[in-house]
C-alpha positions as CSV (number, residue, x, y, z in Angstrom):
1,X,-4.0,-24.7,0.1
2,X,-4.8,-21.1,2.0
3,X,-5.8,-23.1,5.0
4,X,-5.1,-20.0,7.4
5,X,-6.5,-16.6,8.1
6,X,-3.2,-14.9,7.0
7,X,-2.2,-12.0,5.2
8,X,1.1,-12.0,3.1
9,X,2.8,-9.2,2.1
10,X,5.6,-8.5,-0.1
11,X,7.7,-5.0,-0.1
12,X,10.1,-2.7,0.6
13,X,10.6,-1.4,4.4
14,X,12.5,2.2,4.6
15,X,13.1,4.7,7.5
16,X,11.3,7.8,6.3
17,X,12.9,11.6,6.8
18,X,9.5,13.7,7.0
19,X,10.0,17.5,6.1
20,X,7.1,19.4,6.9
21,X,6.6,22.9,5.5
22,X,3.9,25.7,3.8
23,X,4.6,24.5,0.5
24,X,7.1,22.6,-1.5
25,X,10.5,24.3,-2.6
26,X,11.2,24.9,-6.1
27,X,14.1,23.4,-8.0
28,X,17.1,25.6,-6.9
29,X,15.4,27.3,-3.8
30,X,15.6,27.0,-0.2
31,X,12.6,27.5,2.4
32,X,12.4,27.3,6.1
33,X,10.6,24.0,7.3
34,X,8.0,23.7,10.0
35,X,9.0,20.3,11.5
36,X,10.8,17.1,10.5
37,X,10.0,13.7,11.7
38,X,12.1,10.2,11.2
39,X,9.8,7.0,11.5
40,X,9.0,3.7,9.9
41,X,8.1,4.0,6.1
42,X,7.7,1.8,2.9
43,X,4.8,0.4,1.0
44,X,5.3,-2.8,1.6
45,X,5.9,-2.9,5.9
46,X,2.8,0.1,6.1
47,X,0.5,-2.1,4.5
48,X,1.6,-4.4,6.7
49,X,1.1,-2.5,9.6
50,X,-2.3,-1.4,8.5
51,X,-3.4,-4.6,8.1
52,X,-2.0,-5.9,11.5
53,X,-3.2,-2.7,13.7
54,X,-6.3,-3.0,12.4
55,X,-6.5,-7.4,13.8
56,X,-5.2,-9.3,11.1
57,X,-2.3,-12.2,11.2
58,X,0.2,-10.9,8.7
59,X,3.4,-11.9,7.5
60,X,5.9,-9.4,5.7
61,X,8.5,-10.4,3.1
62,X,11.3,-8.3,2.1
63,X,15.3,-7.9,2.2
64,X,17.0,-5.3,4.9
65,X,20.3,-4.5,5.5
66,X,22.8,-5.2,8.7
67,X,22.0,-2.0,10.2
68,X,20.2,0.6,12.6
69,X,17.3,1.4,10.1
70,X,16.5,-2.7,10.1
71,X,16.5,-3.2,13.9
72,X,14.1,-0.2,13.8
73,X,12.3,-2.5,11.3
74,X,12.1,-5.1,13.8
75,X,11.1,-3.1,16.5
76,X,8.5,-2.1,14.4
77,X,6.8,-5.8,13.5
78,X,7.0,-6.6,16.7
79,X,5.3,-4.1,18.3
80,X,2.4,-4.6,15.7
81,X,2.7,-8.2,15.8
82,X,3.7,-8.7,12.3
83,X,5.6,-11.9,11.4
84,X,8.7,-11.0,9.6
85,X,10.2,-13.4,6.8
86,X,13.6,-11.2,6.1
87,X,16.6,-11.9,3.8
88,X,19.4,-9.8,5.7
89,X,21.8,-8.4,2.6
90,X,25.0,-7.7,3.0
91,X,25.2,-5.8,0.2
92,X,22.8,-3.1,0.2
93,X,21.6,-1.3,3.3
94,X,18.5,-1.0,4.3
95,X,15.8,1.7,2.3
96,X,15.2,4.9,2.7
97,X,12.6,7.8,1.9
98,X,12.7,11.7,1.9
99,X,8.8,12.8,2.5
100,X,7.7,16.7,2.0
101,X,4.9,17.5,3.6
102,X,2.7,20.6,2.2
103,X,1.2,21.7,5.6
104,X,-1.2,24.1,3.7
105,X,-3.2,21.2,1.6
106,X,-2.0,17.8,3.1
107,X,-0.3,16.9,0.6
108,X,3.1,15.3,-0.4
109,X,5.8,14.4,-2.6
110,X,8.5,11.6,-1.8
111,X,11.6,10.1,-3.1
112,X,12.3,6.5,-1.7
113,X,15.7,4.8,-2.6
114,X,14.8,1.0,-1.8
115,X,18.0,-0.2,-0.9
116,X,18.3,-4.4,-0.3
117,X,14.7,-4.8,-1.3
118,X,15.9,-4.4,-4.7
119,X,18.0,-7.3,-4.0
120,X,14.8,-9.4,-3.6
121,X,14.6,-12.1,-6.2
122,X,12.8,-15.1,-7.2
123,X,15.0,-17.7,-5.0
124,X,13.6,-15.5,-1.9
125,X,10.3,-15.7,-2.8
126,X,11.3,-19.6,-3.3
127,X,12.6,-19.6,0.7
128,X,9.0,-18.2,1.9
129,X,7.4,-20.6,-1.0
130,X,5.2,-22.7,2.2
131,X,4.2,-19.7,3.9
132,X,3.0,-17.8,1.0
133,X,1.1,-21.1,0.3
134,X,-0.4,-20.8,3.8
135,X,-1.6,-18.0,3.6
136,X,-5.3,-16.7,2.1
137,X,-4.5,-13.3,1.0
138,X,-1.4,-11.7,-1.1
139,X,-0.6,-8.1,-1.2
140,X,2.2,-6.8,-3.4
141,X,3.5,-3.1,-4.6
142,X,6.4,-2.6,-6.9
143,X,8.7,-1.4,-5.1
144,X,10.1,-4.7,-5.3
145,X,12.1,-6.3,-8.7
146,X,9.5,-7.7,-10.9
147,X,10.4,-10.7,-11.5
148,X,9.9,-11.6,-7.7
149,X,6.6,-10.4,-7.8
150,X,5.3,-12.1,-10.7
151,X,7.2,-15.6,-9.1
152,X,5.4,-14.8,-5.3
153,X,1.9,-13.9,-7.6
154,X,2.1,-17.0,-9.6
155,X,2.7,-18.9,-6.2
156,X,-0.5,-17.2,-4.7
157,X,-2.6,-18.0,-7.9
158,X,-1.9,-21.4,-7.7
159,X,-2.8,-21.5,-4.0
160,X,-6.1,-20.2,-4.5
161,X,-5.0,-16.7,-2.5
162,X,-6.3,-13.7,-3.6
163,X,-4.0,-11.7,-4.8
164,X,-3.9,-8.3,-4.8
165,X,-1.5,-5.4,-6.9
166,X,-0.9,-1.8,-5.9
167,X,0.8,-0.5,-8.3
168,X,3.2,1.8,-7.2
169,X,5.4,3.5,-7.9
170,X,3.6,3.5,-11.3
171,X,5.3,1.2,-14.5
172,X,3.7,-0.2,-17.2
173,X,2.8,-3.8,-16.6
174,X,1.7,-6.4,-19.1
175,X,-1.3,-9.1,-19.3
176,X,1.0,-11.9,-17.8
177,X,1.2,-10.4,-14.8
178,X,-2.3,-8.7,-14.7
179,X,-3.8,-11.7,-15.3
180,X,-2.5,-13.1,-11.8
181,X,-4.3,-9.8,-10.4
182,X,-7.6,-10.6,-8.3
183,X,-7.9,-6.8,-7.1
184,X,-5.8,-3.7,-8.8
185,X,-5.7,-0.9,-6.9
186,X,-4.1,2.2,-8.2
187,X,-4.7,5.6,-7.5
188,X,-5.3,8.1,-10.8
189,X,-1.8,9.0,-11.7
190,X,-1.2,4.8,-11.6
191,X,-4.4,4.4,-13.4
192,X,-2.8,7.1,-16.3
193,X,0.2,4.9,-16.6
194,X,-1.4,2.0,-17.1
195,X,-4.1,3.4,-19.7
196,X,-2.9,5.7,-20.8
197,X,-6.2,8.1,-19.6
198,X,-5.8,10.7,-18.3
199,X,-7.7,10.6,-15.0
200,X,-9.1,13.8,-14.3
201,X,-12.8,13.2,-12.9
202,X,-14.5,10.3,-12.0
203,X,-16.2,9.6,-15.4
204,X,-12.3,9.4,-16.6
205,X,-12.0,6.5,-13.8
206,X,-14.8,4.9,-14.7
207,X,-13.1,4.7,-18.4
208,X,-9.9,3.7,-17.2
209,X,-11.5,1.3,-14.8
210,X,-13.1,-0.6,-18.1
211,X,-9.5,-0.5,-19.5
212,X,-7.8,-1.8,-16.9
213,X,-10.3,-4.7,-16.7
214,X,-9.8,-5.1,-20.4
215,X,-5.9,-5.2,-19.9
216,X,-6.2,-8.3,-17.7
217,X,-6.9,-8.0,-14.3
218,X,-10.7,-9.1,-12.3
219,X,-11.6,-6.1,-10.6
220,X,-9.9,-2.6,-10.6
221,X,-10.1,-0.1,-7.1
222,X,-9.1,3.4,-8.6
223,X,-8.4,5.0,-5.5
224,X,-9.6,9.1,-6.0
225,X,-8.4,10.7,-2.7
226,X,-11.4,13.0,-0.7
227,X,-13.6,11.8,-3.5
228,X,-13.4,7.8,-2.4
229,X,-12.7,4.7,-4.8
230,X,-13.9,3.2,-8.2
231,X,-14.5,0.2,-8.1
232,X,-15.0,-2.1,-11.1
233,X,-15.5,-6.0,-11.0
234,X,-15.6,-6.5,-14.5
235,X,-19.6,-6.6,-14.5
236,X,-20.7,-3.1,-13.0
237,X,-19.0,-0.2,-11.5
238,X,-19.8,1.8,-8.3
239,X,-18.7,4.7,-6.6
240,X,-17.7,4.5,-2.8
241,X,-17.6,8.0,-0.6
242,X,-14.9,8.9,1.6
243,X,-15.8,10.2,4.6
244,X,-15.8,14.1,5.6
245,X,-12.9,14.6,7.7
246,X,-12.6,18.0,10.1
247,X,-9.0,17.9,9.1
248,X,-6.2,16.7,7.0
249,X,-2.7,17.1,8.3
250,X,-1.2,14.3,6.2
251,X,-1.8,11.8,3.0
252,X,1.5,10.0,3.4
253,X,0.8,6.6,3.9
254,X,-3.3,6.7,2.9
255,X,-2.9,4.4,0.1
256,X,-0.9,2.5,1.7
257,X,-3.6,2.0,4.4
258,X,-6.4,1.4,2.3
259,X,-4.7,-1.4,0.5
260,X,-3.6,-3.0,3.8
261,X,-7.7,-1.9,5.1
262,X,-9.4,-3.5,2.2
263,X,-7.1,-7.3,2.6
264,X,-8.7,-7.0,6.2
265,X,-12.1,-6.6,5.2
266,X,-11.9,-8.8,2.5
267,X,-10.0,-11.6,4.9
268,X,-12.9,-11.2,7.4
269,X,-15.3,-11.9,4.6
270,X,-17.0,-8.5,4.2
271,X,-18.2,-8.6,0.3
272,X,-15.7,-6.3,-2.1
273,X,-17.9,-3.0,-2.1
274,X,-18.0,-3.3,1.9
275,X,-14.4,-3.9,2.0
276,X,-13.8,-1.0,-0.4
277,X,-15.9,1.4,2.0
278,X,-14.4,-0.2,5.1
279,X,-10.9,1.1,3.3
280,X,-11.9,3.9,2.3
281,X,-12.9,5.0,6.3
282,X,-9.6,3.7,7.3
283,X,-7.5,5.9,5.0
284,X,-9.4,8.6,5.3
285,X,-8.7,8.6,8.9
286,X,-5.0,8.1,8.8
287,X,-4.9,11.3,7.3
288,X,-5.6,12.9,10.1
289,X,-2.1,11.9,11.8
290,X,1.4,12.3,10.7
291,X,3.5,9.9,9.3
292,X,3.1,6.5,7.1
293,X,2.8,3.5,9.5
294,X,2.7,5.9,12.9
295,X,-0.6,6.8,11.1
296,X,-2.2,3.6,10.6
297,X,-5.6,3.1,12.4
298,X,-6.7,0.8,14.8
299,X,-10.2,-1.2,14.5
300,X,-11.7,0.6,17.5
301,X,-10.4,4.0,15.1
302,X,-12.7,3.3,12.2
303,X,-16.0,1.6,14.2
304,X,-15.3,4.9,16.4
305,X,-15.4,7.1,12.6
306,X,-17.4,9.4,13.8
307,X,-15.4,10.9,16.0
308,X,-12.8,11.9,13.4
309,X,-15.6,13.2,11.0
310,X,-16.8,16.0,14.0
């Protein structure tokens, strides 16, 4: 039944409070910051965007709150063009996110408090049943209840999407939900949780790649950072490059793009080790801005790569 070029996405939206500074404070300890920013954040919506910027139809399921941090939600989709199917709750505002920034390596550490899209549940997936059913690709995280996910996967199994899982933040998952998994795409601490490897070096992706396969799932990404992707399609495994950057000022939000990146390729029909490159050159270049969605690149971005890599 995917009878349309669509992208479906389920996740959490938050409003991210970005704290930049040299390094990250210590348990007990105070530093002086560098900058702070306040923008549109969550797995779920950034995909979205990523996706959307970069030319695809996408729709975006989730649950926000009857407040400012959902109209900015709004504001958001609509500037990208991304269709949103939204349960308001009146329980539970919308999310959150507190972001810290290392400004010496690029790196970060956050703490997200998901707010209504906890609330999500199987009877909202049930409200979005036909246009989840319409759609040809499904992309989940989990920072959404489980239980919703499985019921919105199940959905897109039986409607001959392809599915894909990031998971994230990292849980254990079993074979019944695996199993509903075209594409995994976890980066190495997600890839630890699952396996239980310990993913060190690519050889130790390559291991944990086989394991993951073995645990259910068609085809594992293993997302490595400067050092590219994994990818495993249960037959043979290959190695996919990032590109060289001149500068990283921020990772927030890179794994986010390249899961929203590679359901664009894939939905434009580029074969899965083309899509995995094309991803790979889109999250690589969202590094070079700050912030999660404000990051995302356009298509002109990545065909123009070569101007980020100089």
């Amino acid at each position: 039944m995917a009878n349309s070029k669509r992208i479906i996405v389920l996740g959490a939206y938050v409003s991210d409070a970005t704290f930049r500074a040299e390094r990250m404070p210590k348990l007990g300890e105070t530093i002086i910051g560098q900058s702070f920013k306040f923008g549109p954040g969550g797995k779920g919506s950034n995909q979205a965007v990523a996706s959307a910027r970069l030319g695809s139809n996408v729709s975006f399921i989730s649950r926000l709150g009857d407040d400012a941090f959902a109209k900015m939600a709004y504001e958001l989709w609509k500037e990208e063009g991304v269709e949103p199917l939204i349960v308001t709750d009146l329980e539970k505002g919308t999310g959150s996110a507190c972001i810290y920034v290392d400004t010496h390596k690029g790196s970060n550490a956050i703490t997200i408090v998901p707010g209504a899209a906890l609330n999500i549940c199987a009877a909202d997936i049930e409200q979005f049943k036909y246009s989840i059913q319409s759609g040809s690709i499904f992309i989940a995280q989990l920072e959404t209840p489980l239980d919703a996910t499985i019921r919105a996967l199940e959905i897109s199994r039986q409607s001959s999407l392809t599915t894909i899982l990031n998971p994230a933040p990292a849980v254990k998952l079993d074979r019944q939900i695996l199993s509903l998994v075209d594409y995994l795409i976890p980066n190495e601490i997600e890839a630890e949780l699952l396996t239980g490897i310990e993913v060190k070096s690519i050889e130790d992706a390559r291991v944990a790649s086989v394991r993951l396969i073995d645990l259910g799932c068609h085809a594992s990404i293993i997302t490595l950072g400067e050092k590219g992707a994994l990818f495993n399609n249960g037959q043979s495994i290959s190695i996919i490059p990032a590109p060289q950057i001149r500068e990283v000022i921020d990772t927030t939000g890179a794994g986010d793009c390249f899961c929203g990146a590679f359901a664009h390729a894939m939905l434009q029909n580029l074969p899965p080790l083309e899509a995995v490159q094309f991803a790979c050159n889109a999250a690589a270049i969202s590094t070079t801005q700050q912030g999660a969605a404000n990051s995302m690149p356009s298509i002109d971005d990545v065909n123009n790569l070569i101007n980020f890599e100089n």
